[in-house]
N, C-alpha and C positions, 0 to 999 in steps of 0.2 A: 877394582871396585872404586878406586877414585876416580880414575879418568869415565866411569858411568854417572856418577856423583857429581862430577865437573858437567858432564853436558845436560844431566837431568836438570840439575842448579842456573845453567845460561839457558833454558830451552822454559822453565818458570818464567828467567827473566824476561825475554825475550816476549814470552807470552803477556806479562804485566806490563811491558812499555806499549804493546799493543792495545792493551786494552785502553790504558791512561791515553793513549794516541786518538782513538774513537772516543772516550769522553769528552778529552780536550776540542774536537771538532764538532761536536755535535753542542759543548757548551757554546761553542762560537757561534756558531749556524741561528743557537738557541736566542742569543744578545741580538744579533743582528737583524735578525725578522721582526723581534720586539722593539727595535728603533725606528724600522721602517714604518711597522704600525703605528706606533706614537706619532710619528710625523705627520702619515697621513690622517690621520684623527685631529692632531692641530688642524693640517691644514685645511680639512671637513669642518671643523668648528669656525674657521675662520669665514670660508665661503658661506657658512650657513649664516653667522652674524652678519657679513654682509650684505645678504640676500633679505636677512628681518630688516635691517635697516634702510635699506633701498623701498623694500614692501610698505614701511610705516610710511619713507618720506612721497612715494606717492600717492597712498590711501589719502592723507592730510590735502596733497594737491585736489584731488576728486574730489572730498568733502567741502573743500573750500569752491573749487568750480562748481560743484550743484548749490552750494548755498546761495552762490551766484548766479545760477539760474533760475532757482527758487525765487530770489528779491521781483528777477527781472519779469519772470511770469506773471506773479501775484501784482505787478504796478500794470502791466500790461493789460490784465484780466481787472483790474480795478477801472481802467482807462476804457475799456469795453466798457463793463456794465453802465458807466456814468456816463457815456454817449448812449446807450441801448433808453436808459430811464430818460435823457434829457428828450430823445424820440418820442418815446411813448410819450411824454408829456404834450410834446409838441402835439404828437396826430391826435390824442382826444382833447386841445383846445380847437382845432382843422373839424373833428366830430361834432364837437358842440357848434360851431361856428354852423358847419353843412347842415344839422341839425333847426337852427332857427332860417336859413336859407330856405329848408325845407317845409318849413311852418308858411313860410309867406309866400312860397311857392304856390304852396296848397289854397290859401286866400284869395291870393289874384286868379287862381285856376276857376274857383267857385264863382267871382265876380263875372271872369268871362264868358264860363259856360253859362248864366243866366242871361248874360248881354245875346248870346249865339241864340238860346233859345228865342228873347225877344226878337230876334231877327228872321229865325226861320217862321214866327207867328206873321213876321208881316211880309214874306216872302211866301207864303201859303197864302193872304189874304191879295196878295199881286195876282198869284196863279187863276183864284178864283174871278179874280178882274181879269183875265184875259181868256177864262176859257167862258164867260159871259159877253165879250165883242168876240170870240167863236161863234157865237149862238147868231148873236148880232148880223155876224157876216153871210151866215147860210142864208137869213132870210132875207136880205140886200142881193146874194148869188139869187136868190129866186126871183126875185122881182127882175132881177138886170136881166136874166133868161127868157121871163116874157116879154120882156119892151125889146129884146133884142129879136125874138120871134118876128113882133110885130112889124118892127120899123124895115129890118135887112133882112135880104133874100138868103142866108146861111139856111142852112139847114138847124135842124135841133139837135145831132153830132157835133157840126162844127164849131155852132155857136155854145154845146156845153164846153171844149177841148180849149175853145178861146180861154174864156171866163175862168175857166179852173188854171188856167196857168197863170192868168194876171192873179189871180186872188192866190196862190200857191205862192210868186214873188212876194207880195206883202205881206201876207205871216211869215211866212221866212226872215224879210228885213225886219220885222217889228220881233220876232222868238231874237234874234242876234241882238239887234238894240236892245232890247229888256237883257238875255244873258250877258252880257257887254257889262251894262248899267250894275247889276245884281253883284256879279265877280269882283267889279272895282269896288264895291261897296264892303264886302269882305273879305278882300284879299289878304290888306295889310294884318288883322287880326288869326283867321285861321291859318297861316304859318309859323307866326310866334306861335301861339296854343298848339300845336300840333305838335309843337319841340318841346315843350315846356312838359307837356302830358307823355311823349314816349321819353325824356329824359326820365320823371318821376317814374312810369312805370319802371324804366331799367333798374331804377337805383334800387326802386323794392323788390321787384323780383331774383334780382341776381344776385344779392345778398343774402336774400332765405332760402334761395335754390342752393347759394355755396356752402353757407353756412350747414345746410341739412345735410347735405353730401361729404363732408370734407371735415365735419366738427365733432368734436364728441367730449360734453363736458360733463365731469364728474366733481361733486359735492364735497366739501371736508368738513370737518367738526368744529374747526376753527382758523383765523387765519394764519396763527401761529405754524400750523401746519406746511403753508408754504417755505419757511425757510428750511425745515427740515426733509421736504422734497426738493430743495435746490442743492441744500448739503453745504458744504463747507467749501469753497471757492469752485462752487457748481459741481462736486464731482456725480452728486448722487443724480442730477437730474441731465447728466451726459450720461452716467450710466445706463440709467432705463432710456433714453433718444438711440442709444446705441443697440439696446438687447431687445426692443418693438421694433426702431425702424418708424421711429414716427417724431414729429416734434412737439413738444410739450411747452405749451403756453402757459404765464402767469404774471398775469395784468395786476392792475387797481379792480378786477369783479371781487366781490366779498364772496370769502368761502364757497371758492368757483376755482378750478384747474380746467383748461382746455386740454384735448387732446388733437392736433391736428394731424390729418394725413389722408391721400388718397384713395388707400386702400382698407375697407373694411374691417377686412380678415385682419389685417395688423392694429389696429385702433382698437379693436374689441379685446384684442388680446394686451393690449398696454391697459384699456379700462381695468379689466380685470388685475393684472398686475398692480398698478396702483391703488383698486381699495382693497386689497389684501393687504399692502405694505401698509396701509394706513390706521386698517383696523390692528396689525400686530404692532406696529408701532418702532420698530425695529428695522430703521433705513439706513443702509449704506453700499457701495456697491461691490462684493461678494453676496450679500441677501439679496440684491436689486435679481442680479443673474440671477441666483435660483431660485426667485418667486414668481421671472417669466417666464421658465424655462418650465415650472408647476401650471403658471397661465396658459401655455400649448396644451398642454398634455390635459386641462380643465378642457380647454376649447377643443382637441380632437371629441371628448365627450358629449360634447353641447351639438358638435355639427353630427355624431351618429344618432344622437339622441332626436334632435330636428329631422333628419333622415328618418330614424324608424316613425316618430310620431306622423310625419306627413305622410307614409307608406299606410301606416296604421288609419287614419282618417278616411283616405282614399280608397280601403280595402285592398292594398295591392299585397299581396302576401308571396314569402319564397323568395325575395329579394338577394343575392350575394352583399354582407356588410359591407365591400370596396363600394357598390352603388350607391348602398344608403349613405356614405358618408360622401359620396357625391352630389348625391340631391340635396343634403343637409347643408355644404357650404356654399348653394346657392343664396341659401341666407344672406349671404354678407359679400352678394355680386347683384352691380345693377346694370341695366343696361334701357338707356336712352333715359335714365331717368324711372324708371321700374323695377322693383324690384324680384332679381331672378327667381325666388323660391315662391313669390306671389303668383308669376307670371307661369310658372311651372303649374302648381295647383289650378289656376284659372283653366289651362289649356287641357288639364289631366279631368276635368270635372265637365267641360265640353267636349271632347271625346267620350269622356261616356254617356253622356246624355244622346249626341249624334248616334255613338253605335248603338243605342238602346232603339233610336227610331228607325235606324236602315235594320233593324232584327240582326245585328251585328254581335259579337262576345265583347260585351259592355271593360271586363275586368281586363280582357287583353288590350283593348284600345286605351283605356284608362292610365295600361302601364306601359304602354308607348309614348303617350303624353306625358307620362313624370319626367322619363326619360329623356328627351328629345332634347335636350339643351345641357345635357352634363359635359358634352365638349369645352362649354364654352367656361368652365370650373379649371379644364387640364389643363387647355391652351395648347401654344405647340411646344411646351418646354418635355412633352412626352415622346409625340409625334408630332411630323406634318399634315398639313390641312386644314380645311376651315375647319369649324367648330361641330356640324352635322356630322361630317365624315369620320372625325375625332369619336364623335360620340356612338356613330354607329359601330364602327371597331373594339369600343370599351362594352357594348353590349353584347357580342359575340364572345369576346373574352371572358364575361364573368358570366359563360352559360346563358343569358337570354336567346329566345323563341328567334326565329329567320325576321321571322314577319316584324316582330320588335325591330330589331336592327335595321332593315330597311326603311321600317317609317322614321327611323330615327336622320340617316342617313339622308334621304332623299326629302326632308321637309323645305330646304329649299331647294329641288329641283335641279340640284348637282351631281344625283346619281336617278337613274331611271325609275320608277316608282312601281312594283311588282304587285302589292298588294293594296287594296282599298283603303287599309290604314295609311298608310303615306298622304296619299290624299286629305283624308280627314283630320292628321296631326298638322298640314299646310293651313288647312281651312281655319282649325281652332288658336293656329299660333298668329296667322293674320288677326282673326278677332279680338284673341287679346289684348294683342300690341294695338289696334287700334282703334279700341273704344276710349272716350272722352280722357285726356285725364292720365292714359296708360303709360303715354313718352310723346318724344318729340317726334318733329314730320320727319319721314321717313324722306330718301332720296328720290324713288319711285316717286309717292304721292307727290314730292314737289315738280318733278319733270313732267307729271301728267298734270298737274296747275296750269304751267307755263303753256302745254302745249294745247289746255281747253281756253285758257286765256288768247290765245293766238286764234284760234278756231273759230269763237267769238269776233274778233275783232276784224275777220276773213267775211265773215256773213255779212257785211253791210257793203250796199252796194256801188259801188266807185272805187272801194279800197283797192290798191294794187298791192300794195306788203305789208304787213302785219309783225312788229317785233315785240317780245317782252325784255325788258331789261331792266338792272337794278335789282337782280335777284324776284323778278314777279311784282316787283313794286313801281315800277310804270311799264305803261306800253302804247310805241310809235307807233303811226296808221300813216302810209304816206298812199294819198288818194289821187285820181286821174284829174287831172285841173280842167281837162273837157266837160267833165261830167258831175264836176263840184264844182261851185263856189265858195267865195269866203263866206259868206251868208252861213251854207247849207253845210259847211265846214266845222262851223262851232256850230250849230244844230246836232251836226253828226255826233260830233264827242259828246253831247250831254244823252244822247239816247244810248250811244254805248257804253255810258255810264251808269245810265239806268239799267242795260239788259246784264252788264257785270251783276251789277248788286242783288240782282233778282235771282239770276243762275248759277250763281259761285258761293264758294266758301274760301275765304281766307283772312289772312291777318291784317292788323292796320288796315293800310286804305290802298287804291291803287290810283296813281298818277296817268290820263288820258291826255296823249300828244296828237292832235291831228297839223301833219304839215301838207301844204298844197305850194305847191311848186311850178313857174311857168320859165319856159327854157324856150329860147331864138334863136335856134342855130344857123348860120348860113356860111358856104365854102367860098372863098375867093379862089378863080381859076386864074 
């Protein structure tokens, strides 16, 4: 019993140092994880205060370098604006100056042109002096006719063929002595006036041709208004230049903002943007953006609304809205000086009149005509092509008639012409474009100027070449020196300067060169 009592007793023990053995290790394991932690949690804290304080002492360098570039903007943009105002200043003292240039211009113009009329009064009272020794000389030819009868054996042929030649040299030499005399009398003046009158014409017309094209001003309620559309070191009025796409003027005009820019479509949509901003009162630019961004989506309304209204006028009914909104932004596209949704209705209102008189379907020709120019809306940022082919394609696309498309397509003679309408949308878009007033000359009508000018100037007989030059604003005549003289040379030019002025239309004036030329050639052998 003891010796069981002995080993039960060592076999406890044994068991209790083992277990103290696993606590003891697992205490250790327990301390040492717990140091490691700790360390690395210093050393986590440490990284992490180093990293705030590295983070602050940069933030400081940033803040400091934008404060310094802030300084350097604001003096830069102050050094603009004060050269921008010393300009404006300068060009309207340069306005007013051109301005009284242009008063006395107009003065000495009116002095002249009454001096010019008293000249051409006594330049008519010359004419009548010599078409009276006209008269004179017929009946001195008659008389010389019968004493020539009388006295010499000539015949009454030969002795007329004499007589008419000598009396044909002296009106000749007396028409060149009198035109000779006349020219030098008003030369020195009718070239100054002639520069002075198409200077002043340029300077008005091409000013209110630009102005009406390219301007678009809108009214404020006060002038105060303008510094809160420029904003605070400009941002507000770069904002909207940025989100129209147009530039925005503001002078010395009182309670007047310009809007300039080429394109229509964008101008109408800055107008619009700016009197909303002006009426809400509330400018800066997060509002600039979304009140042009309201101004699109205003103006897609305005152009389908233009669109239906002109369909609706027209009677064209059935239309797909991608068209109408096609024909609508003709509104605010011109071409030559015309405006395209005018030029559209004109064309669309003479096709139907035409097809009403060839017994044609007045509302299909009507709606070929509205049609016929929406190419030139897409351009080629869709497709290629001119502007017809563009447009005939887009009428296919949104369901129109065969016959539609082809007139559309073929109105200038770029695709084969299938149906009668083609024809008749050619016919009404030529008369458009070229009644008084509509646009500018056309390339065509200028090439057939020059070449009825040349044609002219071919009909007179001696000519041997005929050139116009100067854009149609003179033209050479070089004549057979057999069969001209100097005499009958400056006769020539003033009669075909008569028969110009009689049978032509054009602009300004036209300059008549007659040169006659005598050439000696001979060959040493």
């Amino acid at each position: 019993m003891s010796e069981e009592a002995n080993i039960l007793s060592q076999s406890v023990t044994l068991s209790v140092i083992v277990i103290i053995s696993v606590l003891a290790g697992y205490l250790l394991r327990w301390y040492f994880s717990n140091k490691k932690l700790r360390d690395a949690q210093a050393m986590a804290k440490d990284i992490v205060d180093q990293a705030k304080r590295e983070s602050d002492n940069r933030k400081k360098e940033i803040e400091l370098h934008g404060k310094d570039m802030m300084i350097k903007l604001r003096q830069e943009f102050e050094d603009e604006t004060r050269e921008r105002r010393d300009e404006a200043t300068a060009l309207e003292k340069r306005l007013l100056q051109k301005e009284e240039n242009l008063d006395k211009r107009v003065d000495l113009l009116e002095r002249k042109e009454k001096d010019i009329e008293d000249r051409a009064g006594k330049l008519k009272t010359d004419e009548d002096r010599v078409s009276a020794k006209v008269s004179e000389l017929d009946g001195l030819i008659e008389q010389e006719k019968q004493r020539l009868q009388k006295i010499s054996s000539m015949t009454e042929e030969e002795a007329k063929k004499l007589l008419l030649s000598r009396i044909d040299e002296e009106i000749l030499g007396e028409k060149a002595q009198r035109i000779r005399s006349m020219e030098e009398q008003i030369k020195d003046n009718v070239d100054k006036k002639a520069r002075e009158i198409l200077s002043t014409a340029i300077q008005r017309c091409s000013s209110e041709h630009t102005a009406a094209s390219t301007v678009t001003v809108v009214l404020l309620p006060s002038d105060e208004m303008k510094g809160r559309i420029i904003g605070r070191e400009g941002r507000n009025i770069r904002a909207l230049e940025a989100a129209a796409g147009v530039d925005i003027i503001i002078d010395d005009t009182p309670e007047a903002v310009t809007i300039s820019g080429f394109d229509m479509y964008r101008r109408e949509i800055a107008r619009i943007a700016l009197e909303n901003l002006i009426a809400d009162g509330r400018i800066h630019p997060g509002r600039i953006e979304e009140v042009v961004e309201k101004a699109k989506k205003e103006m897609e309304n305005i152009i389908k609304e233009e669109g239906e209204k002109t369909a609706f006028d027209l009677g064209v009914h059935g239309m797909h809205p991608e068209l109408l909104k096609l024909v609508g932004k003709l509104k605010f596209r011109t071409s030559y000086g015309q405006n395209g949704l005018q030029h559209t209705k004109e064309v669309a209102m003479l096709m139907g009149s035409m097809a009403s008189q060839l017994g044609l379907d007045a509302k299909l020709a009507m709606r070929a005509g509205l049609l016929h120019d929406i190419g030139k809306v897409v351009g080629q940022d869709v497709e290629e092509g001119t502007h017809a082919i563009i447009g005939g394609n887009l009428a296919r696309k949104y369901g129109e008639r065969e016959e539609v498309a082809n007139a559309v397509e073929s109105h200038h003679d770029e695709v084969e012409c299938h149906t009668i309408y083609g024809s008749l949308v050619c016919a009404a878009d030529a008369i458009s474009a070229s009644r008084p007033g509509a646009r500018a000359e056309t390339l065509e009508t200028y090439v057939k100027r020059l070449e009825n000018l040349e044609k002219i100037s071919n009909s007179f007989k001696g000519v041997s070449k005929a050139y116009a030059l100067q854009a149609g604003r003179e033209v050479r005549l070089m004549v057979d020196p057999d069969k001209i003289n100097d005499d009958e040379a400056i006769v020539l030019a003033r009669d075909l300067r008569k028969k110009i002025e009689e049978e032509m239309e054009y602009p300004g004036q036209i300059k008549v060169i007659v040169l006659r030329e005598t050439r000696a050639v001979e060959f040493a052998k």
